[in-house]
C-alpha positions in Angstrom: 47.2 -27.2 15.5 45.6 -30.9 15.6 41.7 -30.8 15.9 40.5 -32.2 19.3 38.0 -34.8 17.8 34.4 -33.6 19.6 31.8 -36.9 20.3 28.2 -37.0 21.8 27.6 -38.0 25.1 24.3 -36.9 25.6 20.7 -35.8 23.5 16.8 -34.9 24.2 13.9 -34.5 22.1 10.6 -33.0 21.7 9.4 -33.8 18.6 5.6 -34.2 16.7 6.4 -38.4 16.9 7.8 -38.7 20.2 8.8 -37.0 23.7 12.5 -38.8 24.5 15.1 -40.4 22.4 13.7 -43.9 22.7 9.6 -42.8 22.5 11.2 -40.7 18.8 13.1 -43.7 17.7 10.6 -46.1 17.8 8.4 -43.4 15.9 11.3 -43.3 13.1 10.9 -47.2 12.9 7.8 -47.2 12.6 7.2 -44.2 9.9 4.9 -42.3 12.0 3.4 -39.1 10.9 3.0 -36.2 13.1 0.7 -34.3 11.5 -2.3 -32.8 13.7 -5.1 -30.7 13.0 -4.1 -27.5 14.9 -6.7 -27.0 18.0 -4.9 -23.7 19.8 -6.7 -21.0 17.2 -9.5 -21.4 14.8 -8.0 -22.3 11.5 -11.3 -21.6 9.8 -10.1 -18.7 7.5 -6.7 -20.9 7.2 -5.5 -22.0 3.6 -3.3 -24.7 5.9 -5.0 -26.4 9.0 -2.8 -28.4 10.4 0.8 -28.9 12.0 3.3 -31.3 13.5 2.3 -30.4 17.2 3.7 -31.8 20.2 1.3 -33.9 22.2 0.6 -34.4 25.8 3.9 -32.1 26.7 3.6 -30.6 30.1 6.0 -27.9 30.7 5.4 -28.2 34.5 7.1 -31.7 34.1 10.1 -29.6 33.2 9.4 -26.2 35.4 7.6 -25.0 38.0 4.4 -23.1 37.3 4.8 -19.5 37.6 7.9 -20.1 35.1 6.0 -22.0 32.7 3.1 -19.4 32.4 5.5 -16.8 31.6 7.9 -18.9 29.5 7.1 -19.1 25.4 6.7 -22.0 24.1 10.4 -22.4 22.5 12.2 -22.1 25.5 9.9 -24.4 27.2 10.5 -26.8 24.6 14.1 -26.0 24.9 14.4 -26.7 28.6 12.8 -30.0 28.2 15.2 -31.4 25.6 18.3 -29.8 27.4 17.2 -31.6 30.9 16.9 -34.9 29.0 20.2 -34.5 27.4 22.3 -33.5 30.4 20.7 -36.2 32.6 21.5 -38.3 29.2 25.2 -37.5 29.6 25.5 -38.5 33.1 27.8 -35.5 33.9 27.6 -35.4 37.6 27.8 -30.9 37.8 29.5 -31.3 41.5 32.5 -32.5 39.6 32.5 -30.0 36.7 34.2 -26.9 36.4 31.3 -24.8 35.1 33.4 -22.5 33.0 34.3 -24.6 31.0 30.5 -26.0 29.7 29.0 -23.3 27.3 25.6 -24.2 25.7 24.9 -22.6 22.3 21.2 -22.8 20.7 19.3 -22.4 17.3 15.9 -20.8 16.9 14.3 -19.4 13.8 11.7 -17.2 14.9 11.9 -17.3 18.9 8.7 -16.3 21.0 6.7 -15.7 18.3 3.7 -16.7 20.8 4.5 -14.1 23.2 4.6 -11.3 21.1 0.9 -12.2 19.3 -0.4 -12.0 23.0 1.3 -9.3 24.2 0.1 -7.5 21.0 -3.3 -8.0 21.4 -2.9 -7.3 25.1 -1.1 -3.7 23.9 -4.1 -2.9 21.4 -7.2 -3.7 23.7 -5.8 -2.9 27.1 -3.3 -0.1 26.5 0.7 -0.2 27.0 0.7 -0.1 30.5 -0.4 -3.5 30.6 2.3 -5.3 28.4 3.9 -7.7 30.6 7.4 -6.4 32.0 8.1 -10.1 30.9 7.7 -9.8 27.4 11.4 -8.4 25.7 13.1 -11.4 28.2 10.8 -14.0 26.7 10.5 -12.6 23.2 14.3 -12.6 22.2 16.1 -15.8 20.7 19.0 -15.9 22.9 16.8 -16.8 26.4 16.8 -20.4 25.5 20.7 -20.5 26.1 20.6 -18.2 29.0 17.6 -20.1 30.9 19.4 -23.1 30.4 22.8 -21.4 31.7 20.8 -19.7 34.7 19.6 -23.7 35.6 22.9 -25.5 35.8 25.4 -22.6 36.6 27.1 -23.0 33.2 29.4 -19.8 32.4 31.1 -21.4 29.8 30.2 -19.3 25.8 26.8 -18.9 25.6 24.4 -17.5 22.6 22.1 -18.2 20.0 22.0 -18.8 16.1 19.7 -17.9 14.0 19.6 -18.1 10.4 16.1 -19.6 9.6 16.2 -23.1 9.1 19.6 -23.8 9.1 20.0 -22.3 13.0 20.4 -25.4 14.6 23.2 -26.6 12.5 25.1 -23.4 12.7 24.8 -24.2 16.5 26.4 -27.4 16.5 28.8 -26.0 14.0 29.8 -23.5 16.4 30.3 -25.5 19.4 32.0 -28.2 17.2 34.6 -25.2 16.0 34.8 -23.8 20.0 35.3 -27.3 21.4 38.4 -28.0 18.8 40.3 -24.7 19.9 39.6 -25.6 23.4 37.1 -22.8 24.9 34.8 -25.5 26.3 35.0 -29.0 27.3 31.0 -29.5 27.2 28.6 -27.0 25.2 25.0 -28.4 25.4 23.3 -27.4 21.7 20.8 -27.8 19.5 17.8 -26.4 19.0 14.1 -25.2 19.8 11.2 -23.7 17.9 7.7 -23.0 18.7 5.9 -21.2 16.4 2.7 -22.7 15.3 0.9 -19.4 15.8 -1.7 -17.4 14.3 0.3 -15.2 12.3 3.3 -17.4 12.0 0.8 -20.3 10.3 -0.8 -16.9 7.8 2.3 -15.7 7.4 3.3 -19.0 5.7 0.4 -19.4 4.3 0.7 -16.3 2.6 4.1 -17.5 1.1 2.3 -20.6 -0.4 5.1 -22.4 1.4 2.3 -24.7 3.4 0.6 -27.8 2.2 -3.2 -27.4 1.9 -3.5 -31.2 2.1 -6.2 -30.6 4.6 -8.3 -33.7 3.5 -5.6 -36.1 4.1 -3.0 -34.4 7.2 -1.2 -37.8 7.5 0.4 -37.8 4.0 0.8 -33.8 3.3 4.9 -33.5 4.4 6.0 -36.1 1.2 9.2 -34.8 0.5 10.8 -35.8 -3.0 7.4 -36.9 -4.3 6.0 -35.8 -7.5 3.4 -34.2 -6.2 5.0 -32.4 -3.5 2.5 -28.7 -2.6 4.5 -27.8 0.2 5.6 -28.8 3.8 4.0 -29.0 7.1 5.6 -26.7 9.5 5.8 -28.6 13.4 7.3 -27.5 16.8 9.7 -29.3 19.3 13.6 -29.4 20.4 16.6 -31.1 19.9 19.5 -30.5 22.1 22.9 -32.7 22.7 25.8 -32.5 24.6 28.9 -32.2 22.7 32.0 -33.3 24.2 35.6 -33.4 24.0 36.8 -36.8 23.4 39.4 -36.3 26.1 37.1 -35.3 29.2 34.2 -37.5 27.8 37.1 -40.7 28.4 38.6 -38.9 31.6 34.4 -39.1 33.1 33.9 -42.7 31.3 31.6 -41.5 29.8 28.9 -43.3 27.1 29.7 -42.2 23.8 26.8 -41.7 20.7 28.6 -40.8 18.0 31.7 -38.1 17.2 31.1 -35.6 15.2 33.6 -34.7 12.3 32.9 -32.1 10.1 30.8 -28.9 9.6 30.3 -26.8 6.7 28.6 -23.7 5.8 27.8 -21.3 3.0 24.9 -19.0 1.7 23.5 -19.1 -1.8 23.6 -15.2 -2.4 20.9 -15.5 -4.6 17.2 -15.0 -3.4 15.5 -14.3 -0.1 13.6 -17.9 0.0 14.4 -19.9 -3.1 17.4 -21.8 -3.4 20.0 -20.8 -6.0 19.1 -23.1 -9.2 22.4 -24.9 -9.5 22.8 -25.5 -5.6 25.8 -23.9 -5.7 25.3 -22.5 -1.5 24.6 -26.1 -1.0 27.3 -28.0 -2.7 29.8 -25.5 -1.1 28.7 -26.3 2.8 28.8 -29.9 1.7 32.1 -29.4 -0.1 33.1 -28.1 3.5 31.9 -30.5 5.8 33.7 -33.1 4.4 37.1 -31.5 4.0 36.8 -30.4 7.6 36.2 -34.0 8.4 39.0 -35.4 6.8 37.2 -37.8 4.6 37.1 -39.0 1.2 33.2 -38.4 0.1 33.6 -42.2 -0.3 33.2 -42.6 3.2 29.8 -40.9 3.7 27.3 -43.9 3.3 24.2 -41.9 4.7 22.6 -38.6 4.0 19.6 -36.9 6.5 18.5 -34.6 3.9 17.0 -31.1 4.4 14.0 -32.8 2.4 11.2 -30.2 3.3 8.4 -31.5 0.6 8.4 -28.1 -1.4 9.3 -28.1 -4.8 11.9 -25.9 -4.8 13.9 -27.3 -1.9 13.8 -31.0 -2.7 15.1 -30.7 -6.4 18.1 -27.7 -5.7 19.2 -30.7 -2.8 18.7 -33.6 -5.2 20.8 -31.1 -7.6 23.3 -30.9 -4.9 24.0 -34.2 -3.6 25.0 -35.1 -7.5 26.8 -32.4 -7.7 29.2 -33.6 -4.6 29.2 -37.3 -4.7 28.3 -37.5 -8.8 27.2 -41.1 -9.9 27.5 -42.6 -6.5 24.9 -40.3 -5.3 22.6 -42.9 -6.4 23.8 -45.1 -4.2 24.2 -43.5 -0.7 20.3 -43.5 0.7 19.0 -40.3 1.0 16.2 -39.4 3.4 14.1 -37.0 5.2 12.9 -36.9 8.9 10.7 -33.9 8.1 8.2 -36.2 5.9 7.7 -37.8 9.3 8.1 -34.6 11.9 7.1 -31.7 9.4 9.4 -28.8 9.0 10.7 -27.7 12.4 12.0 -24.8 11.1 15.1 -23.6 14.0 15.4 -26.8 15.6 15.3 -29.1 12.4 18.9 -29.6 12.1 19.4 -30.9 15.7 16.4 -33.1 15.3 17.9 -34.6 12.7 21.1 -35.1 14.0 19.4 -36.8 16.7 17.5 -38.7 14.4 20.9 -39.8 12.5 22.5 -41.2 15.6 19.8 -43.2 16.6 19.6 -45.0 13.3 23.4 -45.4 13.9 23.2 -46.6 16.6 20.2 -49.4 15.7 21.3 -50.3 12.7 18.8 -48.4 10.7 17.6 -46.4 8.0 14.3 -44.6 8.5 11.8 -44.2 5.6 10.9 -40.9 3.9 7.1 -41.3 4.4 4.3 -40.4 1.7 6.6 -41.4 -0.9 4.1 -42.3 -3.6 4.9 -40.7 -7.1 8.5 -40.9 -8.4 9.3 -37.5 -9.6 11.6 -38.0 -12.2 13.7 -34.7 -11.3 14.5 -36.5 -7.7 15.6 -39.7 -8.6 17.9 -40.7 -6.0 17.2 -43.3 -3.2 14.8 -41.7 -0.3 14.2 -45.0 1.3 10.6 -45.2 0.6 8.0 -45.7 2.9 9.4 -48.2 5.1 12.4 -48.6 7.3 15.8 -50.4 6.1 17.9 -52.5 8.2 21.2 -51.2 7.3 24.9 -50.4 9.4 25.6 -46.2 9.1 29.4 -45.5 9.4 29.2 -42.1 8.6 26.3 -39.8 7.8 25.9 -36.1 6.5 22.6 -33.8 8.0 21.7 -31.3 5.4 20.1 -27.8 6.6 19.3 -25.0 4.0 17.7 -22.4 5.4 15.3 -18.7 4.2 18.1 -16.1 3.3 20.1 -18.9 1.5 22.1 -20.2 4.5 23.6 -23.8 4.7 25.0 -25.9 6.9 26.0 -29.1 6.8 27.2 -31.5 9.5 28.5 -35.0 9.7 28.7 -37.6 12.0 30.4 -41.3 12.3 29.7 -44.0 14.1 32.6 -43.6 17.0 35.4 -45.8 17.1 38.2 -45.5 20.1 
């Protein structure tokens, strides 16, 4: 069966550097950090005080009120990138046959917010006063269905989640459902919100956090020597991916097409990668068979880069591994140095982020790059942005429970 090629018509983003796609590239350009002390609980007892939060975001912009008091913060997130992204894509919904749009989401943790409330809500008022609201807005696959219930789409529709790597099994997914032709649209991506008491101790507790406190602005520095951890942020990235065919048949705006996805687990450790990368060089491996490609043509990688010690080295490890001694050629970078670690919806951030430096023209720098570590000696596109063409780029997420994905995209050409 010949693979229906799948392209990008549409994309939103909330993100720690930007609200929109152009507000976020400009952010990229510039090497903007993200990184905020957090002001919504008192850190004092905190280890880690400070996040990539999401500024002057008004969910009321994006729903009325009653919805967004009883709406977690991931799903409002969600909604926000998902409207941006179908206005983006300039489907005109009168014309659609809603069947055949699905919209498939990643989230790592879901409404981690809700539950903390509701918690304390059980302890000092008593169960009868938990909100009726609180399993609907709790579980991870709401984002999806709230989006479904907005635009009367019936096409497949669910959630991913496997830790950081959910929003890249998303995309995966609709990728592999578009091909075999159980969708002409699926709107994905993916949303997280979980900068929240326990969520912040429970990674805290991990020593997974940088306790850069003193200096927030240059504590997510992934792939420098002296790396203590990365900054865990908020926000949403959702696109709309397409069938080539319908997206000509509507003349519609193209992005990017995407044109391969692979994925694998490490089968080693609950949260540190497998030594040799093996789960890593596998989904990367994958992605580019199921693209087509020679690994010659990927001149671009939009790493997982999370600024732990661990995670950098096993993906410096990998990328050898796959492209050997040209790996020290093909720039290498990481959007999280900029956006901190947004855990579920990383991977469609960053496949956001890859687009838009496609379609500029650009490379944008891995931030706080200060001290070469001699372990992670590739090219991260230090500290300042490169004005260079991407063909064809490969997004990197590795994820708790040793999941990976990897996805690539390429510039489109009719």
């Amino acid at each position: 069966m010949e693979k229906k090629r799948i392209v990008i018509t549409g994309m939103g983003v909330v993100s720690p550097i930007g609200i929109g796609c152009q507000n976020f590239v400009n952010a990229l350009k510039e090497g903007k950090s993200g990184a905020a002390l957090i002001d919504t609980f008192d850190t004092t007892e905190y280890n880690t005080k400070f996040a990539g939060l999401v500024k002057d975001f008004k969910a009321e912009d994006y729903m009325d009120k009653k919805s967004a008091r009883r709406t977690p913060r991931f799903i409002q997130l969600g909604i926000a990138a998902a409207k941006m992204a179908i206005e983006d894509s300039g489907l005109d919904l009168e014309k659609e046959d809603k069947a055949r749009i699905g919209c498939i989401t990643g989230t790592g943790i879901g409404g981690m917010d809700v539950l903390e409330q509701e918690h304390t809500t059980l302890i000092t008022k008593g169960p009868r006063r938990v909100s009726p609201f609180l399993i609907p807005m709790l579980i991870t696959n709401m984002l999806p269905g709230e989006i479904a219930i907005e635009y009367g789409f019936t096409g497949p529709n669910y959630t991913v989640t496997s830790a950081c790597a959910s929003s890249n099994h998303a995309m995966g997914d609709s990728l592999r459902l578009l091909r075999y032709g159980d969708a002409d649209v699926i709107v994905t991506g993916g949303a997280e919100g979980t900068v929240t008491p326990i969520a912040v101790s429970g990674f805290c507790s991990l020593k997974a956090l940088s306790t850069r406190n003193d200096d927030i602005k240059t504590a997510s520095r992934p792939f420098d020597k002296n790396r203590d951890g990365f900054m865990i942020g908020e926000g949403a990235g959702i696109l709309v991916f397409e069938t080539l065919e319908h997206a000509l048949k509507r003349g519609a705006k193209i992005y990017a097409e995407v044109l391969g996805y692979g994925a694998s687990d490490d089968a080693y450790h609950m949260t540190a990668p497998h030594p040799e990368a093996k789960g890593a060089v596998i989904a990367m491996e994958k992605a580019i068979s199921d693209a087509g490609i020679s690994k010659d043509e990927i001149d671009y990688i939009n790493a997982h880069g999370t600024s732990t010690h661990l995670n950098d080295l096993g993906e410096t490890i990998a990328i050898k591994k796959v492209f050997g001694d040209r790996a020290y050629k093909i720039p290498v970078n990481s959007t999280k140095s900029m956006t901190g670690h947004l855990l579920g919806a990383a991977g469609a951030v960053e496949a956001i982020a890859t687009v838009l430096c496609m379609k500029e023209g650009f490379i944008h720098p891995t931030i706080n790059y200060e001290t070469p570590d001699p372990d992670c000696d590739l090219d991260y596109v230090p500290n300042k942005a490169r004005q260079q063409q991407i063909n064809c780029g490969l997004s990197n997420s590795l994820g708790f429970g040793g999941h990976n994905a990897a996805i690539i995209l390429k510039k489109y050409v009719g």
